[in-house]
N, C-alpha and C positions, 0 to 999 in steps of 0.2 A: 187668610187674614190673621189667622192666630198667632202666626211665626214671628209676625210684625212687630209682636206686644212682647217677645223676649228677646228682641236684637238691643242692644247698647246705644245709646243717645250715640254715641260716636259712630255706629253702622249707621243709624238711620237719618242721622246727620249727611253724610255720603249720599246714601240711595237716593235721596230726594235731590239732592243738589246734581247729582249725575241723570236725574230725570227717570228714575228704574223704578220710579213711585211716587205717588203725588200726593201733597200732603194732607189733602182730604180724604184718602186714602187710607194714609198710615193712621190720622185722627179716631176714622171710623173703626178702624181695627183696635182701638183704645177704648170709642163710647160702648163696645160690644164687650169688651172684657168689663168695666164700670157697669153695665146694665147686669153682669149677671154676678158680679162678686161685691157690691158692694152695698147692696143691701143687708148682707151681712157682716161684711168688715168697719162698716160706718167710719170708711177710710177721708172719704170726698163729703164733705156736708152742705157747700154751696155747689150746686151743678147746675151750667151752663152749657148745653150741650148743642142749641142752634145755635149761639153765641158763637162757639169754637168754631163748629160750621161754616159760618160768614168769615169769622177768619181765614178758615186756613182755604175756602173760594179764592177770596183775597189776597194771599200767598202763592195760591196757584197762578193765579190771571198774574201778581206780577212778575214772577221766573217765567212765563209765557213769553211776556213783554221783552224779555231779556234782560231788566232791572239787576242791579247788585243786590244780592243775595246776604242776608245775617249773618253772623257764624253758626246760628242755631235753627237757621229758619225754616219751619215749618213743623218743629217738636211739640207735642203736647206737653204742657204742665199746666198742674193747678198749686195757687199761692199759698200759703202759710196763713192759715186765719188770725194771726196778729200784724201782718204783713198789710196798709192800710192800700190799698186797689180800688182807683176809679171807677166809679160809678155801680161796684160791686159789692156785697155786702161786707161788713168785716165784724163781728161779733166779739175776737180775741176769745171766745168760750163762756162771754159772760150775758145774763141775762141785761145787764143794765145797755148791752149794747147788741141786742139781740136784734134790731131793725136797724143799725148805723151802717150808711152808706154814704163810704170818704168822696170829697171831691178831690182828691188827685191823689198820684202815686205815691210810694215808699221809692228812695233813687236804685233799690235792687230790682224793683219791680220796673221801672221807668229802664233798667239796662237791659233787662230781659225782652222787653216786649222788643227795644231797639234790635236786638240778636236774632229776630225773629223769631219767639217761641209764641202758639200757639195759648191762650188761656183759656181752660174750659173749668175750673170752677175751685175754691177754696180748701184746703185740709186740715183737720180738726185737730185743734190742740185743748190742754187743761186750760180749766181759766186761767187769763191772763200770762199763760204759760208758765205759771207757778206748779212745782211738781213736774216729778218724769213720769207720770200714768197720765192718759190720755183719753178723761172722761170733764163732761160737762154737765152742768142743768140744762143749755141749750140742745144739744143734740147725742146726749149719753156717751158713752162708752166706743172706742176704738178698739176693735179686738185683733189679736195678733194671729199673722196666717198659718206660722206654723202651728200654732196651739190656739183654737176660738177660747179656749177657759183664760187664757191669761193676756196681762197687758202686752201693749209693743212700747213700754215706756212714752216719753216725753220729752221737751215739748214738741218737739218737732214728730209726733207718733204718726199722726195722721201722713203726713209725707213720706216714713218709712216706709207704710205700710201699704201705701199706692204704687211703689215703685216695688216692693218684693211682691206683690200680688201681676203687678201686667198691668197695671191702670196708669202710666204715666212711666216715660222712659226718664225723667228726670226732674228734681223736685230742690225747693230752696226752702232755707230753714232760718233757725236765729239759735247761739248758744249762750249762756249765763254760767251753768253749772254741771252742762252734760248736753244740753237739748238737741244737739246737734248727734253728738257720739250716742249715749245712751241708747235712743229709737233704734239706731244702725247697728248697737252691737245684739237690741234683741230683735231684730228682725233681718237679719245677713244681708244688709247692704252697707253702704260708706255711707261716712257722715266727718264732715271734715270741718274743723274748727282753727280755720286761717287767725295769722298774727292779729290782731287789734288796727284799726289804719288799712289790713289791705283790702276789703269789704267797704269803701265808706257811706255812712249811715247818713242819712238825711228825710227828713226833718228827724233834730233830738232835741228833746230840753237839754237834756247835756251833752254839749259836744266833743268834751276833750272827756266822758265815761271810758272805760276799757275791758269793762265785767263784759258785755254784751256783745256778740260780736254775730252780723252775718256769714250765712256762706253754704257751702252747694251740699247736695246728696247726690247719688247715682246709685245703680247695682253694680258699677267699675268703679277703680280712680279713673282711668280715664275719660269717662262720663266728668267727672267730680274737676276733674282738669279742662274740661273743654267749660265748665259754664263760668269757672275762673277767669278763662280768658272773658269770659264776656263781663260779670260783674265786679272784676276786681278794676283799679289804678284810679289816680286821682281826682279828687272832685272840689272844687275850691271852698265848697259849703263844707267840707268835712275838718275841719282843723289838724285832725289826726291822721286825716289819710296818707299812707303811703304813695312814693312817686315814680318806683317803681312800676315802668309797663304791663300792662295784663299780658303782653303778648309772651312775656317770660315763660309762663304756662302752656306755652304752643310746645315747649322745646319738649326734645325726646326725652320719655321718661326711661327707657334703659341706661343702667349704669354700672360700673363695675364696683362691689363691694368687699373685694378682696382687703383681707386684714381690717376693715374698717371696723371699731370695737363699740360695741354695743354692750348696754347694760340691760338685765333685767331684775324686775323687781314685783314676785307677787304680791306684795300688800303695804309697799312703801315703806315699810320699817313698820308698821303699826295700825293698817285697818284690818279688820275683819274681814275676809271672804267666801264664799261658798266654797267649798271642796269643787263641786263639780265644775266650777270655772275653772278652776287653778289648774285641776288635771286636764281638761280641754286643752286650756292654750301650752300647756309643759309639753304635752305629745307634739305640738306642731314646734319648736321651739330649735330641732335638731333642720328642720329648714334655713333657717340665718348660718348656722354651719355649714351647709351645702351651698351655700351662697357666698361665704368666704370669710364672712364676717369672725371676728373674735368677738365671743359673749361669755358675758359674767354675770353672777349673780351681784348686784349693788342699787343704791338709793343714797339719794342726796339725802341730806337733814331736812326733813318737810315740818319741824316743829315750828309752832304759832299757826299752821296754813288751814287747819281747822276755824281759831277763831276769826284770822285774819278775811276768810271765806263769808262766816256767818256776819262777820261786825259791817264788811262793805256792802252784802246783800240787804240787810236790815236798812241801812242807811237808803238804799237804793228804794226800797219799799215803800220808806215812808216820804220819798221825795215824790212816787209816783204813785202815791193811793190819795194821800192827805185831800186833796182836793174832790177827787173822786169820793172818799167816803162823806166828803162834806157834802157835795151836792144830790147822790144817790142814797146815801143810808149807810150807816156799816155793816146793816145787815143783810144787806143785797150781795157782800162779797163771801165767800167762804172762808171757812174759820183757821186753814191755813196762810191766807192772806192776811187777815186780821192780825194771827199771831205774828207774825212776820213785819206787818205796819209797828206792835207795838213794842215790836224788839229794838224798830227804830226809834220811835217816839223817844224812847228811856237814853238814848246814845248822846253822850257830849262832844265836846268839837276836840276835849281832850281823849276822849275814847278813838275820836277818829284818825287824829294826828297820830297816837301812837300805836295805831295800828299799821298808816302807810309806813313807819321806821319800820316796826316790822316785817313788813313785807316787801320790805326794801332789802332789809337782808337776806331775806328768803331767797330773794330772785339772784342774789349775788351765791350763797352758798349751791343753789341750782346751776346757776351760769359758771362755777369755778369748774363743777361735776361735770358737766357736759365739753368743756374742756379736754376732758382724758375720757369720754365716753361722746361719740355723736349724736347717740339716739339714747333716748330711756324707754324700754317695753313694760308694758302692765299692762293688765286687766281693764277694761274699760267700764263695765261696771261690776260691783261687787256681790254680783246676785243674778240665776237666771232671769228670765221672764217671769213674775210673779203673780198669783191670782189676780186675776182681773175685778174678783168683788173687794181687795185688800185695796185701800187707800194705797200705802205704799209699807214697805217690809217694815216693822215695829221691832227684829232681834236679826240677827247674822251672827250664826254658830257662838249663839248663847248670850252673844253681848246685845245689848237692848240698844234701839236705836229711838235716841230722844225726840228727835225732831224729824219733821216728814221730809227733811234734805240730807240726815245725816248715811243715808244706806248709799250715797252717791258721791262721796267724797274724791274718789278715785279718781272721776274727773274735776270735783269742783276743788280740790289739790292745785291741776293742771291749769284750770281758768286762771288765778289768784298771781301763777307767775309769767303768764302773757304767750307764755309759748307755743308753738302751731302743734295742731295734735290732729291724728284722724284713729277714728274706729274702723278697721278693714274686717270683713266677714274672718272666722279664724276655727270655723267649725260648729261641733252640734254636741252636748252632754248625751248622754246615753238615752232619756225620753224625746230628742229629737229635738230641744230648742236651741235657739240659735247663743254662741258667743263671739265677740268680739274682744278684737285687741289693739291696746291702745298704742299707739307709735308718736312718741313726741320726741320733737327736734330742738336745735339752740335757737336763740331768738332771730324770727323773721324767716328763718329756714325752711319757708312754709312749699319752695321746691322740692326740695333734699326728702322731709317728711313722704313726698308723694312718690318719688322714684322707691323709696324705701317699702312703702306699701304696697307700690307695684309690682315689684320685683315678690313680694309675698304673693300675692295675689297669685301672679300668672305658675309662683311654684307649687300653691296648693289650688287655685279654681273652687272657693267655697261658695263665689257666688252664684256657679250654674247650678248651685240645689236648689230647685224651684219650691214652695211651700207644696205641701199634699193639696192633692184633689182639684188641681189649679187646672184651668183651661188653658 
């Protein structure tokens, strides 16, 4: 049964539908990896495990029947605890919602179940998924598999850290400012942050937002491309969804990248990085060369995309606390929250106006770059996996980092100009924790992105390193 819990959402996708295994089967071979790893990973913190049961019965008896069959149907996953799931709990990491149970779906959740994935119980995020470390009041600390001393990041940590441990062959997330890449690049699996629209969101207070964006993990891209086809294409609720077919993502992800020139760039002109990232991903780097590609070292002008970063989150903050601190307390939220609410409070409408000018050019001086370059490579995050009792890094090789978002720029850079980006596993520093790399494409490219990862992927295989001591 063991074997089961390290095949690809994509093999066992197959096996089941071809009948060589039954999904109660492959489920059980999951609840037994969950029963023995996750008491100490404090990966899953809602668990439902004769819930799943009755599912995937219910999955069996109907591919019995001879019924059409999901694209997914009979996979185990557990949901993103910001992620609101019927009749299941959804906490979001905070105490104020510590017994909140939604009456109906999130529409990523309502396509999944339609694909036929199994639910067997929620994955833990920071509150409110504020911050890339992946601890709460409700249910403490998410610890990472290759190192139990340190984080697996955020928000999405919990979902990493199921899928790189055997507890789940395939997991969905949310990204703002990394939540998506972050987890994936310190726990060696994918984590892909689709254009804005091709994910659409529903219910949102705001619907035409673009900071926030769903979208899939796996321990493949292709895991990461099969739950695309399931969650991506349009939804009339969504005003920004894209109309683009999900089925786009069915297509073959080989491709030839002869001459196609690629940029890289350690530290974008100007963040701070760890040494040991930079040498990580520089050793694999001679791989796009053997691939065909022309690579240069270069970087767009990412100037203003710091403030431009902090000034739209702040806003966002205090659109989505304000009421919340009214009716609960402000001091039921944590005090990076707080700060964060009152960085909006202070924002005028002229603060905000000239910030989207700015970010308006930004996306133009990016979109000119990518022009004479297809892809841009960096670092996905700028920092191992970090102590797990450290809120989150306070210095990066000597420069201080002021605020508990500022160590994560490298991807909240990439949110601010819309573009599709994925974290692909890219190796290990010399203690053995994991790094990623970040691969962003021109706008909507969120295919290109993926053939480009995979074509990494299948030339290095970082994801067959399993975490130590793993069953």
């Amino acid at each position: 049964m063991s074997d089961l819990v390290w095949k690809t959402a994509v093999e066992l996708a197959a096996l089941i539908k071809r009948g060589e295994v039954s999904a109660t089967e492959v489920l059980r071979a999951h609840l037994e990896q969950i029963d023995a790893l996750n008491p100490e990973l404090n990966a899953i913190v809602t668990y439902l495990p004769e819930m799943a049961l009755e599912l995937a019965r219910e999955a069996d008896e109907k591919q019995a029947r001879g019924e059409e069959l999901g694209l997914m149907h009979g996979l185990p996953i557990a949901h993103k605890d910001a992620n609101e799931t019927k009749g299941i709990r959804t906490t979001m990491g905070s105490p104020v919602y510590r017994d909140y149970v939604p009456e109906s779906d999130d529409l990523i959740i309502e396509r999944l179940k339609a694909a036929g994935c199994i639910t067997l119980g929620k994955t833990n995020v920071p509150e409110f998924g504020a911050g890339s470390h992946t601890f709460n009041r409700v249910f403490g600390a998410t610890r990472n598999p290759y190192d139990l001393s340190r984080t697996c990041g955020g928000s999405s940590g919990g979902a990493a850290v199921a899928l790189a441990a055997g507890m789940i062959p395939i997991a969905d997330g949310s990204d703002l400012g990394g939540s998506l890449r972050n987890p994936a690049s310190f726990c060696n699996v994918v984590g892909f942050r689709p254009s804005p629209g091709r994910v659409p969101q529903y219910p949102a207070a705001m619907a035409w937002a673009r900071l926030s964006v769903d979208g899939p993990m796996g321990r493949t891209v292709q895991d990461a491309a099969l739950m695309l086809q399931a969650i991506a294409g349009h939804d009339s609720r969504a005003p920004i969804s894209l109309e683009a077919p999900p089925s786009l993502f069915a297509a073959d992800l080989e491709r030839d990248f002869n001459e196609v020139k690629i940029a890289y760039s350690p530290d974008l002109g100007e963040l701070p990085v760890d040494p040991q990232v930079t040498e990580t991903i520089e050793k694999q780097l001679p791989v796009f060369s053997d691939l065909g590609c022309r690579l240069e070292e270069a970087a767009p002008d990412f100037r203003d995309a710091y403030d431009i970063f902090q000034t739209l989150r702040a806003w966002s903050f205090e659109l989505n606390f304000a009421e919340r601190f009214a009716e609960f307390g402000e001091e039921q939220f944590k005090e990076t929250i707080r700060w964060n609410v009152a960085q909006g409070v202070r924002l005028t409408g002229a603060d905000i106006s000239r910030t989207e000018v700015k970010r308006t050019e930004l996306f133009h001086r990016v979109r000119e770059f990518l022009d004479t370059y297809e892809f841009l490579l960096l670092p996905t995050a700028q920092v191992p996996p970090f102590l797990l009792e450290w809120e989150y890094p306070t210095q990066i090789n000597g420069v201080a980092m002021e605020t508990y978002i500022d160590w994560m720029m490298s991807c909240a850079y990439i949110t601010v100009t819309e573009l599709p980006a994925i974290s692909v596993p890219c190796g290990f520093t010399d203690d053995g924790l994991p790094v990623g790399l970040q691969i962003v494409g021109r706008p909507r490219s969120d295919f290109a992105v993926l053939q480009l990862a995979y074509a990494f992927q299948e030339a290095t295989r970082f994801y067959q390193q399993k975490p130590p001591n793993q069953t």
